[in-house]
C-alpha positions as a printed NumPy array, in Angstrom:
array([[292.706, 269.621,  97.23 ],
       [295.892, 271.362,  98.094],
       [294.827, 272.082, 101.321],
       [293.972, 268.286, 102.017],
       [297.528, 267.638, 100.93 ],
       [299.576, 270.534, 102.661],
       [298.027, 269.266, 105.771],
       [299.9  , 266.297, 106.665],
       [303.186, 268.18 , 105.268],
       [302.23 , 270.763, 107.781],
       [301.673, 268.03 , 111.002],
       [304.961, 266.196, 109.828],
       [307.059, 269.431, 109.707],
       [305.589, 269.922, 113.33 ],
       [306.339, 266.509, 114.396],
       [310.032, 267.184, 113.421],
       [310.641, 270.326, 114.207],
       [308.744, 269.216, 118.002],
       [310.861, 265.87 , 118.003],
       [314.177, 267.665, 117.545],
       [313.311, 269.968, 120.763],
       [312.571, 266.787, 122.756],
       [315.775, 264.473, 121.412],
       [317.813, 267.848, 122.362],
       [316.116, 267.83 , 125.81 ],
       [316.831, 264.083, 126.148],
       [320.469, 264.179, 125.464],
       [320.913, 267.654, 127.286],
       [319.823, 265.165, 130.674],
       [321.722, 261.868, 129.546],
       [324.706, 264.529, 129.268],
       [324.266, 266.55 , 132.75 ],
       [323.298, 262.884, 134.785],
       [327.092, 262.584, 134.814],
       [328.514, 265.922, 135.167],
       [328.724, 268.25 , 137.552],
       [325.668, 270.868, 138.06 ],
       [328.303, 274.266, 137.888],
       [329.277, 272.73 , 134.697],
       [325.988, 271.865, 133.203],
       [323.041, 271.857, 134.947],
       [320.133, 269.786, 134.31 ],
       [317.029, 270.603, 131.708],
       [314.939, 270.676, 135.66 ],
       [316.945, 272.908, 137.402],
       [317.559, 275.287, 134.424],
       [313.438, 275.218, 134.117],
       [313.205, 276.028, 138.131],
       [315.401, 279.045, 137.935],
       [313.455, 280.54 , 134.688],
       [310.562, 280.027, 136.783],
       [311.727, 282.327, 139.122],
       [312.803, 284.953, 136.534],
       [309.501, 285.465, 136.004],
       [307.237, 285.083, 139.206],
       [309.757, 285.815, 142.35 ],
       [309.243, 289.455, 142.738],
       [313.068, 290.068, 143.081],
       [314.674, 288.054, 140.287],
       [311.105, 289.387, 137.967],
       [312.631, 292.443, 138.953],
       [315.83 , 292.433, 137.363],
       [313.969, 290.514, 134.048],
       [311.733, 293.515, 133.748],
       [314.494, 296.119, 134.293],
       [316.559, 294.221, 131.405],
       [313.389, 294.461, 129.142],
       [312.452, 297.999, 130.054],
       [316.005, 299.192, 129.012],
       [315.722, 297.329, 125.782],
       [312.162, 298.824, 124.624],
       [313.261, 302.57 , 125.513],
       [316.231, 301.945, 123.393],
       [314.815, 300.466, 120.291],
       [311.99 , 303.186, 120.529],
       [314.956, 305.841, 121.045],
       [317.228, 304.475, 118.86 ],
       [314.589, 304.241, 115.765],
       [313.391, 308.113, 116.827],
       [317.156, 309.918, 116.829],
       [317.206, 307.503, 113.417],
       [314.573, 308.758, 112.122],
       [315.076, 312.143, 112.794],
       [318.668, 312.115, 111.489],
       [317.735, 310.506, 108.107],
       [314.984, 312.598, 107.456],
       [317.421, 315.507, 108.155],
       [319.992, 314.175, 106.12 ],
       [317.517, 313.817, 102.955],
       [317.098, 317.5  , 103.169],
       [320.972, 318.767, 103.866],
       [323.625, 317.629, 101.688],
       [326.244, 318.42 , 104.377],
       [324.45 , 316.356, 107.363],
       [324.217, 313.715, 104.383],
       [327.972, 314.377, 104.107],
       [328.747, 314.247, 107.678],
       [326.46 , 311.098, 108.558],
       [327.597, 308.473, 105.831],
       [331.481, 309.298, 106.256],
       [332.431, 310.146, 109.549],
       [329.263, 308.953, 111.776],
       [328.514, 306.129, 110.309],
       [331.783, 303.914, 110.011],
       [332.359, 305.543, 113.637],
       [329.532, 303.917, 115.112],
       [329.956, 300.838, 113.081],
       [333.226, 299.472, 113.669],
       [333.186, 301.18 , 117.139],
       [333.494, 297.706, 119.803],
       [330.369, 297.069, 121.995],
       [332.342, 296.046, 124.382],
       [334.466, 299.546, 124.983],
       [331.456, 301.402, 124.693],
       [330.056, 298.98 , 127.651],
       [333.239, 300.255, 129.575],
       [333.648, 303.433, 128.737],
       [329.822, 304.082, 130.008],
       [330.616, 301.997, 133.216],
       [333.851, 304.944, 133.254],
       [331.997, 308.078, 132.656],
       [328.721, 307.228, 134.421],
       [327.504, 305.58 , 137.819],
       [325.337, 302.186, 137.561],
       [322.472, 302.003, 136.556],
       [319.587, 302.63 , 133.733],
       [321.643, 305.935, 131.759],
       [324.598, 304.522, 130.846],
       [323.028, 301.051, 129.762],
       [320.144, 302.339, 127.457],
       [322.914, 305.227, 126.557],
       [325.123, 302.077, 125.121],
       [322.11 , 300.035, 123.455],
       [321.504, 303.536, 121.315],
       [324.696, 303.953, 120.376],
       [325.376, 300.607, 119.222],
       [321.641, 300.311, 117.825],
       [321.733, 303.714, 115.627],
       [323.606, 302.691, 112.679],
       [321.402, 299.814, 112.025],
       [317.992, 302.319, 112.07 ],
       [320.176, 304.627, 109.832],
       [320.628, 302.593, 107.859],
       [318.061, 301.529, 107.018],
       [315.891, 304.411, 107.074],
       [318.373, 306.225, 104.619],
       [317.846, 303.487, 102.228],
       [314.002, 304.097, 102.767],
       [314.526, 308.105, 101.959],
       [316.045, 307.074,  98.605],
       [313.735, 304.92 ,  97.665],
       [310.703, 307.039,  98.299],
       [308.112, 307.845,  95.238],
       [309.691, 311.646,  95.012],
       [306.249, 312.388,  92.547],
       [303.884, 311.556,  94.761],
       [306.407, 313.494,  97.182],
       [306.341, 316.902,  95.408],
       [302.727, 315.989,  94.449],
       [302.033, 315.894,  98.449],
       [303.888, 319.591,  98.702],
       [301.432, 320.724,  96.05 ],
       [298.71 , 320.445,  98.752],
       [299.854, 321.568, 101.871],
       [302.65 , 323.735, 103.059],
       [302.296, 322.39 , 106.288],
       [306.013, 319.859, 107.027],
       [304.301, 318.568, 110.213],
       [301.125, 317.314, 108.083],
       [303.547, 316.171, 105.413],
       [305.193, 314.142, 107.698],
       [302.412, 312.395, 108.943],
       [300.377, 311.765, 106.296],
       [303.023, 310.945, 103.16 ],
       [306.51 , 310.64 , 104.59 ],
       [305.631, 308.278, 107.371],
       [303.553, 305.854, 105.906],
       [305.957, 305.789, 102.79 ],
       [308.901, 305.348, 105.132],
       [306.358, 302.353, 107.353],
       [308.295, 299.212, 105.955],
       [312.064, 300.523, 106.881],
       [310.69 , 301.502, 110.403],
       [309.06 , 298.24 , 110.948],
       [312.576, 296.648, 109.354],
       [314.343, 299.133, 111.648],
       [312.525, 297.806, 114.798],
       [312.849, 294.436, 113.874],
       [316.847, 294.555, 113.406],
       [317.181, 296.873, 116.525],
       [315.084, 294.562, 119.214],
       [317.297, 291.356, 118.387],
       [320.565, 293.31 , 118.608],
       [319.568, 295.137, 121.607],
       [319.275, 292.165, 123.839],
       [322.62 , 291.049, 123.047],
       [323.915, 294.229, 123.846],
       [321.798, 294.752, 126.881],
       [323.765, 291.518, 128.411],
       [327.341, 292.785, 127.44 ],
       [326.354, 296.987, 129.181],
       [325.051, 295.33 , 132.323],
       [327.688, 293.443, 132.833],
       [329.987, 296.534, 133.159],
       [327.38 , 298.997, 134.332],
       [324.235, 298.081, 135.748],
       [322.944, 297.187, 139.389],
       [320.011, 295.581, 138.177],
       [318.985, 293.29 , 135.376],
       [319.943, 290.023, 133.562],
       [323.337, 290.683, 132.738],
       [324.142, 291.614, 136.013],
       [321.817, 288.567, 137.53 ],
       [324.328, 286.624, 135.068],
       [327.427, 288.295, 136.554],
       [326.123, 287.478, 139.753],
       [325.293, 283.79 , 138.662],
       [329.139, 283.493, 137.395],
       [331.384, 284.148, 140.431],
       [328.692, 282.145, 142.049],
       [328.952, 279.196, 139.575],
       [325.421, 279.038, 139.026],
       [325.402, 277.445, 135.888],
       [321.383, 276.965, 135.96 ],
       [320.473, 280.736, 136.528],
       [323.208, 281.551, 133.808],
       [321.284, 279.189, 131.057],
       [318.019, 280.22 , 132.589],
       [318.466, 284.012, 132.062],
       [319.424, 283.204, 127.857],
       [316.566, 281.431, 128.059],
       [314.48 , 284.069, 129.519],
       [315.744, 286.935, 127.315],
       [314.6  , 284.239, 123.874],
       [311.071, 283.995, 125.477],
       [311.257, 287.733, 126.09 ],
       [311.956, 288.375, 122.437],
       [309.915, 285.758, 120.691],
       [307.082, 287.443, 122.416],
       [307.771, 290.634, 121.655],
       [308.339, 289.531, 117.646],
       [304.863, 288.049, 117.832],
       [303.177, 290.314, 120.167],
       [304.226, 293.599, 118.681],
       [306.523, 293.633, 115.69 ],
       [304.692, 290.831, 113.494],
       [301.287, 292.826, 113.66 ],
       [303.153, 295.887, 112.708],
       [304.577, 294.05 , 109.55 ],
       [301.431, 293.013, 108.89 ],
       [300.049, 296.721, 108.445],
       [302.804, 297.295, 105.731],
       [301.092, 297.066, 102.493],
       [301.409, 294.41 ,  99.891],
       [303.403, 295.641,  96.451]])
């Protein structure tokens, strides 16, 4: 019976959400039909230049370099997180070192000067924008993977030691999978920040890519590639959160 009944709440929550999209489409063209295309481009021309993000071979180009950079950072970023937590858990000093000098370093540190001072120190290109995403992407994974470490079951911890001496299987078998929801929280947190920083450190230092297809689109006026490549990056990432990070929440284990 509740079934029966949730469906039509379901279709009507569709119908708005779907109606909203298409109103916002409708006065998005009323709006551009009388202004200028550098100063906002129709909903047709924005949807002919995302095309092109994604089958021309050299604007594809520049949206896979963008996405490449952001996976190896959110995969190095959660690693050097991990790895530094884990470390911390086991050294009061690190501990020490990590929550009052490292942390509130990297945290209030600007995105925007470490964007620059990468473009300074090294030439264009892949280093210094991945190099920029991690540094801006680590406090969130500690974070939250510190948090994880002190909430861990230490019993079934020391219980875990009582069977092996071996840290490696340790790792692997108990720490890990204890630790599972704060990575997947970790991962989550990390891939949404590091497309908006991936925009701001190829703006400054990158050859290739969307922020520097955007940088290109703006002394161009090219308003349409401009929306077009914020549009690409929020197809990029809703796929990605439903591709990859929703079936790794789903592994985490109900309480």
């Amino acid at each position: 019976m509740r079934r029966a009944e949730s469906r039509p709440r379901r279709l009507l929550e569709r119908l708005l959400a779907d109606g909203l999209v298409v109103a916002a489409l409708a006065l998005w063209w009323l709006t551009a039909r009388g202004l200028p295309a550098f100063v906002l481009p129709s909903p047709t021309e924005v949807g002919e230049a995302l095309l092109r993000l994604f089958t021309l071979r050299d604007f594809a180009a520049h949206t896979l370099a963008s996405t490449l950079r952001v996976v190896l950072s959110v995969v190095l970023a959660v690693g050097i997180g991990t790895a530094l937590a884990v470390a911390a858990d086991r050294s009061a000093a690190l501990s020490a070192i990590l929550q009052r000098r490292l942390l509130p370093l990297l945290n209030s540190f600007p995105a925007i000067a470490w964007a620059i001072l990468a473009a300074i120190w090294l030439p264009p290109g892949d280093l210094g924008v991945v190099l920029v995403e991690v540094l801006i992407l680590l406090p969130f994974c500690l974070v939250n993977l510190t948090e994880g470490l002190r909430a861990l079951d230490r019993e079934t911890l020391e219980m875990a030691r009582s069977f092996t001496h071996s840290r490696l299987l340790l790792v692997r078998k108990v720490l890990l999978p204890l630790l599972f929801p704060y990575l997947v929280a970790a991962i989550r947190i990390s891939y949404g920040v590091a497309w908006k920083v991936a925009l701001v450190a190829e703006l400054f230092g990158a050859d290739r890519g969307l922020g520097y297809l955007m940088l290109r689109a703006q002394v161009s006026s090219d308003s349409a590639t401009v929306f077009a490549t914020c549009f690409a990056i929020v197809i990029i990432f809703v796929a990605g959160e439903k591709l990859v990070i929703d079936p790794l929440a789903r592994l985490v284990p109900a309480e």
